[in-house]
FIPA-802071 format. One line per 8 residues: number of its first residue (from 1); for each residue x, y, z of C-alpha. Coordinates in Angstrom, 2 decimals, decimal comma, m for minus. Layout:
! FIPA-802071
NUM> X Y Z  ...
END
This chain:
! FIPA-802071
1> m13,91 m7,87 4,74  m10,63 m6,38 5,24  m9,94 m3,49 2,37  m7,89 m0,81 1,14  m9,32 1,89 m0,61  m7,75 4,55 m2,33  m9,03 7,88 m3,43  m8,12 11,24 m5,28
9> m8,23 14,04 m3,20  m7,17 16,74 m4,35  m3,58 16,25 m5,68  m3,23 13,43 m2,96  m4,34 9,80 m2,63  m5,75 8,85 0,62  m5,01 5,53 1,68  m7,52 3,52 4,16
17> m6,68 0,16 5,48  m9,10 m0,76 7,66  m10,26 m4,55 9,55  m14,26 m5,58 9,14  m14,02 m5,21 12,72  m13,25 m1,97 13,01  m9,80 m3,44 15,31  m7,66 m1,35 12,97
25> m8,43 1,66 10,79  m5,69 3,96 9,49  m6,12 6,94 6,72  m3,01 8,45 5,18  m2,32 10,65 2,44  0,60 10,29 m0,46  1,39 12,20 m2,94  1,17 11,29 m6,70
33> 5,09 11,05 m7,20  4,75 8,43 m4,30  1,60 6,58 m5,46  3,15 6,19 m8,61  6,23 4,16 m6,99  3,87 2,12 m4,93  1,93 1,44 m7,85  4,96 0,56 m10,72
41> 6,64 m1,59 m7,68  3,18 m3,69 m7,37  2,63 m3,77 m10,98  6,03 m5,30 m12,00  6,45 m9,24 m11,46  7,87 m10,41 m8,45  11,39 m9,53 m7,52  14,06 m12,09 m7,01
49> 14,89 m10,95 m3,66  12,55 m8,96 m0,89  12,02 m5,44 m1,85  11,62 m2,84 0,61  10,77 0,91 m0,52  10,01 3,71 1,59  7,79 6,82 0,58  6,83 9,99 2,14
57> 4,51 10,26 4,91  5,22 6,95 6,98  4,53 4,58 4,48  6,80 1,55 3,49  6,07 m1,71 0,70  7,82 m5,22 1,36  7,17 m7,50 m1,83  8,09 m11,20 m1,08
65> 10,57 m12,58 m3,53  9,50 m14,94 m6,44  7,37 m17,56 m6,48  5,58 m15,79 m3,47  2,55 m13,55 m4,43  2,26 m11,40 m1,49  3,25 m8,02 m0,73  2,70 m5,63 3,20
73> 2,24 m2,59 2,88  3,05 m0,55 6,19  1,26 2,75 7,41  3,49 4,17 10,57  1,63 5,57 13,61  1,76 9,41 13,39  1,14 9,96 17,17  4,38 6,80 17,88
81> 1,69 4,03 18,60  1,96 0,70 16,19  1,92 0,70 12,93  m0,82 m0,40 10,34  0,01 m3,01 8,22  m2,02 m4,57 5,63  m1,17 m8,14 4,10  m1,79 m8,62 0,45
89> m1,78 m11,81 m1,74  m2,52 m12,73 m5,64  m3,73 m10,68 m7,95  m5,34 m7,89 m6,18  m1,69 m6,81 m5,86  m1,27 m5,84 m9,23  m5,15 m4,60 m9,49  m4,02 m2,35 m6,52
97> m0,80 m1,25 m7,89  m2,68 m0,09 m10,86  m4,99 2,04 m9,19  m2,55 3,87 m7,82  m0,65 4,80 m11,05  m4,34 5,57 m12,80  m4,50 7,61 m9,81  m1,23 9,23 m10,84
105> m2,04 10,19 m14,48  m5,39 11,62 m13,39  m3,17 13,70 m10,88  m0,98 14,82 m13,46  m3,88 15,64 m15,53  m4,46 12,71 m18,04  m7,95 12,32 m18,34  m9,19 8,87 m16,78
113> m12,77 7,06 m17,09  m11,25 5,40 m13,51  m13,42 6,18 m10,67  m12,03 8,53 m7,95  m12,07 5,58 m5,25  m11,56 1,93 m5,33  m11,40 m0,33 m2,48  m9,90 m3,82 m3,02
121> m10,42 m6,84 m0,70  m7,21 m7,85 1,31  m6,20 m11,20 3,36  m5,75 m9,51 6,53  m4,71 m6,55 8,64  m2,69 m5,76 11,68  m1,21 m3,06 14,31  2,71 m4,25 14,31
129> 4,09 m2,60 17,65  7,54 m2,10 16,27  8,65 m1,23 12,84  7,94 m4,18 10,87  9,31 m3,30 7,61  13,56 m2,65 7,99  15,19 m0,34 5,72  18,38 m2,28 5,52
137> 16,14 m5,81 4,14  15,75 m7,88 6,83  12,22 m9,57 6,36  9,97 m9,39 9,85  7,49 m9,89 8,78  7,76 m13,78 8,59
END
């Protein structure tokens, strides 16, 4: 199975996308401030047009416009090699977006019966040699 999982560590949340096959594994850490615009941007219904937001540490969203359900979410190389991206469809989208505003509130201290990791199934994963995911819109990923 192909999975993210995210988990509270410390004030972080560390990000894993990794392949059944073990082809692509990739941990990062966010902060909370950026897990919580991950998580709001997967929560809300699709957009009418492609949104593309950019967080700290190397890590970029693309949610396909309405009536598509799917959403990549990027992880860049740290050492220049390809990028980790992770392909997501359906509802898990919204399941994963709110983990990662639970995982906000716990961070800011709201208490939480939420465990401190979750992993959620995904379609499929990928190394992307260049920078899939453009800051000015344009959709590569297609």
């Amino acid at each position: 199975m192909e999975r993210i999982e995210l988990e509270l560590v410390g004030d972080e949340i560390a990000v894993t996308v990794e392949a059944e096959d073990g082809s692509v594994s990739t941990l990062r850490r966010i902060s909370a401030r950026d897990a919580q615009m991950l998580g709001v941007s997967l929560m809300s219904d699709a957009p009418l047009e492609t949104l593309n937001l950019t967080v700290g540490n190397g890590v970029s969203l693309q949610i396909d416009p309405w009536p598509h359900e799917a959403a990549f979410l990027e992880i860049d190389s740290l050492e220049g090699g390809p990028s980790t991206v992770a392909f997501m469809e359906g509802r898990v989208i919204r399941e994963i977006g709110h983990c990662l505003h639970g995982l906000y509130h716990t961070v800011g201290g709201s208490s939480s019966t939420r465990p401190p990791a979750q992993t959620f199934p995904i379609t499929f994963c990928y190394l992307e040699p260049l920078r899939a995911i453009d800051p000015h819109g344009s959709d590569h990923h297609r």
